[in-house]
N, C-alpha and C positions, 0 to 999 in steps of 0.2 A: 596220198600218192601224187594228186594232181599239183600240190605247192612245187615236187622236184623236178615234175616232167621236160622234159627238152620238147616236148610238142604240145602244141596250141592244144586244147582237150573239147570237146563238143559241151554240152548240156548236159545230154543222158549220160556221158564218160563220167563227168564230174559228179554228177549223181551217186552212180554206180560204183564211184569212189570211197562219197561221202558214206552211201548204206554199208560197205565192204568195212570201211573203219570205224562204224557203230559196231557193226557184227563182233568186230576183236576186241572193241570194249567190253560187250555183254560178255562174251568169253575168258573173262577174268583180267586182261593186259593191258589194265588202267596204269599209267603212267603213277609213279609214287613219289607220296611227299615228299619232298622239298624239308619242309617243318617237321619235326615228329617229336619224338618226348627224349628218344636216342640226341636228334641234335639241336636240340633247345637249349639256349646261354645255360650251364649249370646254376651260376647265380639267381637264374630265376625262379626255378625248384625251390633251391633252398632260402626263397621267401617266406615266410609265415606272418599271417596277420589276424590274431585272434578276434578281435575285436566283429569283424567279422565272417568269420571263420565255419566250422561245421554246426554250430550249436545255431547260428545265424540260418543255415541255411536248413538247419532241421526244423528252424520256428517259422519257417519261409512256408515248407509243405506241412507244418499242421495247420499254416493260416488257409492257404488253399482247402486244404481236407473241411473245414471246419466252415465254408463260405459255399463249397457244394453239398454240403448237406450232411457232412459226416458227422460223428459223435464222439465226444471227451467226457472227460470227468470236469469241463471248463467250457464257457464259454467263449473266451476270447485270450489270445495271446499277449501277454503283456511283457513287451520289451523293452529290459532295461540293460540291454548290454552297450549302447552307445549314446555320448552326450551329445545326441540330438535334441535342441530344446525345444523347436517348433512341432516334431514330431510328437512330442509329448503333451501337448497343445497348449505351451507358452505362448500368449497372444505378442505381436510382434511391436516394436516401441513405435508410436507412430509417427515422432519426428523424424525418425527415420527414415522411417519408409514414404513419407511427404517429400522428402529433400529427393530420394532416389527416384520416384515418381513423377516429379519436375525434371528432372536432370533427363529421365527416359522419355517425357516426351514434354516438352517445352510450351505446347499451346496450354496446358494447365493453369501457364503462369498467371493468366486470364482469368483465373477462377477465382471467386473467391471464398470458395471452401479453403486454399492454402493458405498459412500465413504467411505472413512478409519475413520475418525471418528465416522460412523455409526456405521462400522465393529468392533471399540475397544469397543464402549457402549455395542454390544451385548455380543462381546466377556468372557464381564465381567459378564454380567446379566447371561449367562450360564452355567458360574464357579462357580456362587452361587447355580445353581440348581443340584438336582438329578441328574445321571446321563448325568449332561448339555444338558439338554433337558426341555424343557417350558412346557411338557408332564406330568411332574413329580409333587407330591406334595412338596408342601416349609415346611418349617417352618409356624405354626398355626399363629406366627404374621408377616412373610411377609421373604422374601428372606432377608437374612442378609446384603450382600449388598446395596440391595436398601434402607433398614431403613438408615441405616449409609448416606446414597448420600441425604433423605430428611432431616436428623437430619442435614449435613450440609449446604443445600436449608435454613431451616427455620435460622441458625445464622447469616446466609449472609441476608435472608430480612428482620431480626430484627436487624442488625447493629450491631451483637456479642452479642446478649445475648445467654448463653449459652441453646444447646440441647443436653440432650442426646439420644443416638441413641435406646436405651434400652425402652426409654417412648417412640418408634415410633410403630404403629401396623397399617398395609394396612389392608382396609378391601374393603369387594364389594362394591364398590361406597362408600359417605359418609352414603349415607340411613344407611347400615350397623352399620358401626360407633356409630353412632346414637343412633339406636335400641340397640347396645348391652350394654352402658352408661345406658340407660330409662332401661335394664333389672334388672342391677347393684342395681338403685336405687328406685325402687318400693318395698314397702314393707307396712305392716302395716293393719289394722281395723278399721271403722269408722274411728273417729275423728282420729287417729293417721295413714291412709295413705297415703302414698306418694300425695304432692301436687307439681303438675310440672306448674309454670309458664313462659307461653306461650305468645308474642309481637302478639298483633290482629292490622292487618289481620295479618294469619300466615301462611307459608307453610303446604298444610295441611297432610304432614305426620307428625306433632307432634300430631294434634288431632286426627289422625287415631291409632297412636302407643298407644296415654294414654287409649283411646279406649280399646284398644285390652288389656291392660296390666289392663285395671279398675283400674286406677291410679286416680287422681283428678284434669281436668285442669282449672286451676289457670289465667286468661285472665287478662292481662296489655296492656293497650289499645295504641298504638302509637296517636301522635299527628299531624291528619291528618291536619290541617291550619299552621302549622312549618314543614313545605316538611317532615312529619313523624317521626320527631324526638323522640326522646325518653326521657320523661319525670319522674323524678328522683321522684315527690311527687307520680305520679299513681304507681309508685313502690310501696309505702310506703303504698297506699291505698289495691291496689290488696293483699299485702302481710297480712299487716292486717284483711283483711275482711276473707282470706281464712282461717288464723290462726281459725276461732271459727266453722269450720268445717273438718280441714285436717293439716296436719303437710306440710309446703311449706316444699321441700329439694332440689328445683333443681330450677335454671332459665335459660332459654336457649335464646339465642342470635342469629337474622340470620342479617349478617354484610356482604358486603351491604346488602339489604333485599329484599328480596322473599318474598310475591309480590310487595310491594314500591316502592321499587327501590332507596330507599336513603344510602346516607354514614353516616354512626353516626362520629361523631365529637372526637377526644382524650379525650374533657369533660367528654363528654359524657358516655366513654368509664370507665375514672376516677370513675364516678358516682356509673357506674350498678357495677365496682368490689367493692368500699366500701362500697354499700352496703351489696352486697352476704357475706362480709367479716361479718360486723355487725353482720348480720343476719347468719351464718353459712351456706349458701348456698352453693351446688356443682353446677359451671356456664361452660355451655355448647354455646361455642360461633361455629356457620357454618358459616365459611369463604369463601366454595366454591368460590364465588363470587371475590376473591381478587383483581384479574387481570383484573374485568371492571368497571374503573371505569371513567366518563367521564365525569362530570365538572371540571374544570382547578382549582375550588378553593378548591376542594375535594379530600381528600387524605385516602388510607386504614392503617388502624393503627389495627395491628394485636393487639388483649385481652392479650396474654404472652407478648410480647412488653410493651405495658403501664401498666402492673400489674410489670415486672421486675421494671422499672422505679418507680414506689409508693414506692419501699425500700423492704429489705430484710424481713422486718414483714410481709408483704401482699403476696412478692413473693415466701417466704419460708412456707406459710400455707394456700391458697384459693385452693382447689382443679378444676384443669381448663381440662376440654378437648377440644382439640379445630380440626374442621376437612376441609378436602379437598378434590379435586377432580378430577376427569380426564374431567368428563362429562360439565363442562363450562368454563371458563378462556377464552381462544382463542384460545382451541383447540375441545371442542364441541366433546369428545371423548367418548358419551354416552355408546353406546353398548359395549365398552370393560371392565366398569363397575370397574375401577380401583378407588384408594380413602384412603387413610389415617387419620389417629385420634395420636393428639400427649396427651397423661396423665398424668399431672403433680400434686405432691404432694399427690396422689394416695395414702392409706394405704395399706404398703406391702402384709398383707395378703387379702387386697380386692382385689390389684392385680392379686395376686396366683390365686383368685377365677374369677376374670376375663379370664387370660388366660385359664383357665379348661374350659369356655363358650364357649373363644374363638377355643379351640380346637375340639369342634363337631361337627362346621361345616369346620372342618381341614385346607384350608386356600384358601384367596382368588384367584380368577383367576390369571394364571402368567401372560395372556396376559395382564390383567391389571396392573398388578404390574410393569410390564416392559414399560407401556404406561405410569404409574407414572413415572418414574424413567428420562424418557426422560423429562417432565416438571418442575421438579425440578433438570435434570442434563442435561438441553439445550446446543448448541452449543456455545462454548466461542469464543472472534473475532480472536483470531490467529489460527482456526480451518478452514478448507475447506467450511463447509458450513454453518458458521455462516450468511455469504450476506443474503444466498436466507432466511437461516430462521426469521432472522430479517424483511426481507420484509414482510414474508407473516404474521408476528404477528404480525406486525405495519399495515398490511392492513386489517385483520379483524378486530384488535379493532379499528382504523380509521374510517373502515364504520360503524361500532356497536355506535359510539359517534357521527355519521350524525344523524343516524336513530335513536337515542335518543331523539335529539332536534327536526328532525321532528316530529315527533309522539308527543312530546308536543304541538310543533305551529299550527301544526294542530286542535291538538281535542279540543286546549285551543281555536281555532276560532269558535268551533261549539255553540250554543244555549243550554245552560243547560247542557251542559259536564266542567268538570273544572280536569286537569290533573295536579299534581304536576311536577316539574320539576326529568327528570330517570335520576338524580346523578348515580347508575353506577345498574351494575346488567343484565339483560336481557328483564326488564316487562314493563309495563305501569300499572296502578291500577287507571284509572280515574273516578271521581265522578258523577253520570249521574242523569239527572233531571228526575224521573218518576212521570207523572198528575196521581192526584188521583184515575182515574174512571181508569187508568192503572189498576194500585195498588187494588184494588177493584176486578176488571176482574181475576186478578191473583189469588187472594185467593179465587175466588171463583172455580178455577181451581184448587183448591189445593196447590199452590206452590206460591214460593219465587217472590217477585216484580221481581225481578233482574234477577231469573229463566225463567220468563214469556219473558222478554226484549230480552236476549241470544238466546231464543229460537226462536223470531221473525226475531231476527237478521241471523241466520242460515236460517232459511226457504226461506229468501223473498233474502235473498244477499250473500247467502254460504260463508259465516266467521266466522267459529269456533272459539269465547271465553269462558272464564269461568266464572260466576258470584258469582261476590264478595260476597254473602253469604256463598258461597265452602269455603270461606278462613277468614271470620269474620269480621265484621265490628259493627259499634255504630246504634243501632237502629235506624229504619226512613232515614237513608244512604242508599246509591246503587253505584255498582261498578260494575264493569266488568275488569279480567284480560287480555290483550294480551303481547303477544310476541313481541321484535323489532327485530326477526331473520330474516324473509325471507327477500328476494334483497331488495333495493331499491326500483325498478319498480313498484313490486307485494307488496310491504308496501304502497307507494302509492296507489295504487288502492284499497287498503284492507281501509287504511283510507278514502278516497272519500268513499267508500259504507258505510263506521259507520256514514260520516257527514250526506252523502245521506238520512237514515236511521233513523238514530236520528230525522232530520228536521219534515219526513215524521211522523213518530212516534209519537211526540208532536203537530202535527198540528190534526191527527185522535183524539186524545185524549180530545184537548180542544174544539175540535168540538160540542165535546157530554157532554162537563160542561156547 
């Protein structure tokens, strides 16, 4: 009352004010949200991000439960629903973390615990910065230096085709990347919105982004009985059937694949760009994955690579982004959140208007930039610590391709589990048998077959996965995603309790048919 008075108010008035307007608060006539769940963006409801989703947060309070004192049939939670690789106690590559360590705080340089070749990479990383300090903002697309050091990365593992440094942009992570591509190319009403066609199963921040963006996704199904391959005619289907309700403009690519785990083929590869070529498609291929790949007869053939190769028609006009990352390869460098996108054939004024996007959120972390910068400008052999760094990448992706072919031989032994073979990547996505009166039980719970499975599986044997309905699959299918990150040991025993698990699981079920 005292804010509107036309008179000057004493002390006690003002008081006697303030108590009077506590009093109508206690009395129910609290002013109401503003925000509520009524007017919240719709798009953002109908996010969904399994990955870490309810099964995450059910593993969340039985680690609590379980840390004040409660009781399981388990000791400890083991989570294998996200490629976190530090989390799973991959120790981290130390030229790395030597170069971002100098870079963070510069009186190191002094030391002589670093080497010298650590000390010239940071050296350099900090001449490109502000004030030579990692403190500072960059350039909205990336420290000038490091674009140039990946623009050279990428001609060296494409065999010389050319990059330029000017198409490189780091972003937070690939996610990043990503999102700001999907911002690029959404547009449109009804029939004529943006249709983004998405590989089911998919990582599912593309179905959370189109989500969010009300864009249209477009679902082309892998071919789960050919270890997932990617099939050129369901192109041809998905693209037509979307045409008579949305404009397709976008295909996106995740090579290896999240969750799969296969390598597509150069055919292959051939296939998806003439089509997008046909078709006018803008193809967003996530690489991330390049650097695991682990059957011998499997090879990663980067999108700009075999599009250079189809000839100057294809490679002078498909517009490609294509991205990377800190957070997998062999060095598992999640939380520094580093990541690049190279854009090619781009129209220059979409560009412009890219960069203006990209300038809001003014530019990615240095720490990551400089954690990029080390993975695409690793130690060479005439360098000091090229030894130690070649061991320790040739030992984590070594044990990464054990624990691949385990985790197949295994689940492929169990009864109604059928695993393709993890050509390369981080995952497993195996096929799991659910008896009907399951399936049944489940809906009538509300939720997903596969949902109901995860959830038991958590409960009775503390082993967080995700269920492959989070990530899409063919009707009447069931899945489940894990991880092949944690040791050995503790992968073993994560697999004994899904065989365990499974066996028990189908023996309760056919009981009761």
């Amino acid at each position: 009352c005292f804010f509107y008075s036309e008179k000057r108010l004493t002390s006690s008035e003002r008081l006697r004010c303030i108590a009077k307007a506590a009093a109508g608060r206690l009395e129910g006539k609290l002013r109401e949200k503003t925000l509520t769940l009524d007017t919240l963006n719709p798009q953002v409801k109908a996010v969904e991000y399994a990955v870490r989703g309810p099964i995450v947060i059910k593993a969340g309070e039985i680690e609590r439960y379980l840390e004040e004192g409660g009781t399981k049939p388990f000791s400890e939670v083991i989570k294998a629903n996200i490629g976190d690789a530090h989390a799973m106690g991959q120790q981290p590559i130390t030229f790395l973390r030597q170069v971002v360590a100098l870079c963070t705080f510069p009186e190191l340089m002094d030391s002589p615990s670093f080497p010298e070749d650590a000390k010239w990479r940071a050296r350099r990383i900090l001449q490109g910065c502000g004030g030579h300090s990692l403190g500072s903002y960059s350039a909205s697309p990336g420290v000038e230096c490091i674009r140039k050091d990946i623009a050279a990365y990428i001609e060296q593992r494409d065999e010389g085709v050319p990059s330029d440094w000017e198409n490189i942009y780091l972003t937070t992570g690939a996610s990043d990347g990503i999102m700001t591509i999907l911002r690029l190319l959404v547009s449109g009403k009804d029939s004529s919105r943006t249709g983004v066609m998405i590989p089911i199963p998919q990582y599912p921040l593309y179905s959370a982004a189109i989500s969010e963006m009300d864009a249209v996704q477009v679902n082309y199904y892998l071919d789960e009985d050919n270890c997932w391959a990617l099939d050129i005619n369901e192109l041809y289907r998905a693209y037509q059937a979307a045409k008579l309700h949305c404009q397709p403009r976008v295909i996106c690519i995740i090579n290896p694949g999240n969750p799969t785990g296969q390598v597509q083929s150069k055919k292959c590869i051939e296939e998806v760009l003439h089509f997008a070529y046909e078709e006018n498609l803008f193809v967003m291929s996530d690489e991330v994955y390049q650097d695991n790949v682990y059957t011998p007869d499997c090879q990663f053939h980067s999108f700009k690579k075999v599009l250079y190769e189809m000839g100057p028609e294809y490679f002078n006009s498909v517009e490609l982004a294509s991205f990377h990352s800190t957070s997998k390869g062999y060095t598992g460098e999640c939380g520094f959140r580093g990541g690049y996108m190279e854009v090619i054939n781009m129209d220059p004024e979409v560009k412009a208007q890219m960069v203006k996007l990209l300038s809001v959120r003014l530019c990615p972390p240095l720490a990551g930039q400089a954690a990029m910068d080390v993975i695409v400008n690793p130690p060479q052999p005439d360098e000091h610590s090229y030894k130690q760094f070649r061991q320790e990448k040739s030992s984590v992706l070594g044990a990464l391709a054990d624990k691949a072919k385990l985790t197949e031989q295994i689940l492929n032994a169990v009864p109604g589990i059928k695993c393709n073979p993890v050509q390369g990547a981080m995952y497993a996505f195996p096929r799991i048998f659910i008896p009907p009166k399951a399936v049944e039980e489940a809906k009538a719970l509300g939720m997903q077959p596969d949902m109901f499975y995860c959830l038991r599986l958590l409960e009775e044997t503390g082993i967080c996965v995700v269920p492959g309905s989070g990530f899409g699959q063919k009707d009447g299918t069931y899945h489940f995603r894990m991880t092949i990150l944690p040791s050995i040991e503790k992968l073993k025993v994560l697999l004994g309790k899904v065989r365990d698990f499974h066996i028990r699981f189908l023996k309760e079920y056919s009981a009761l048919e």
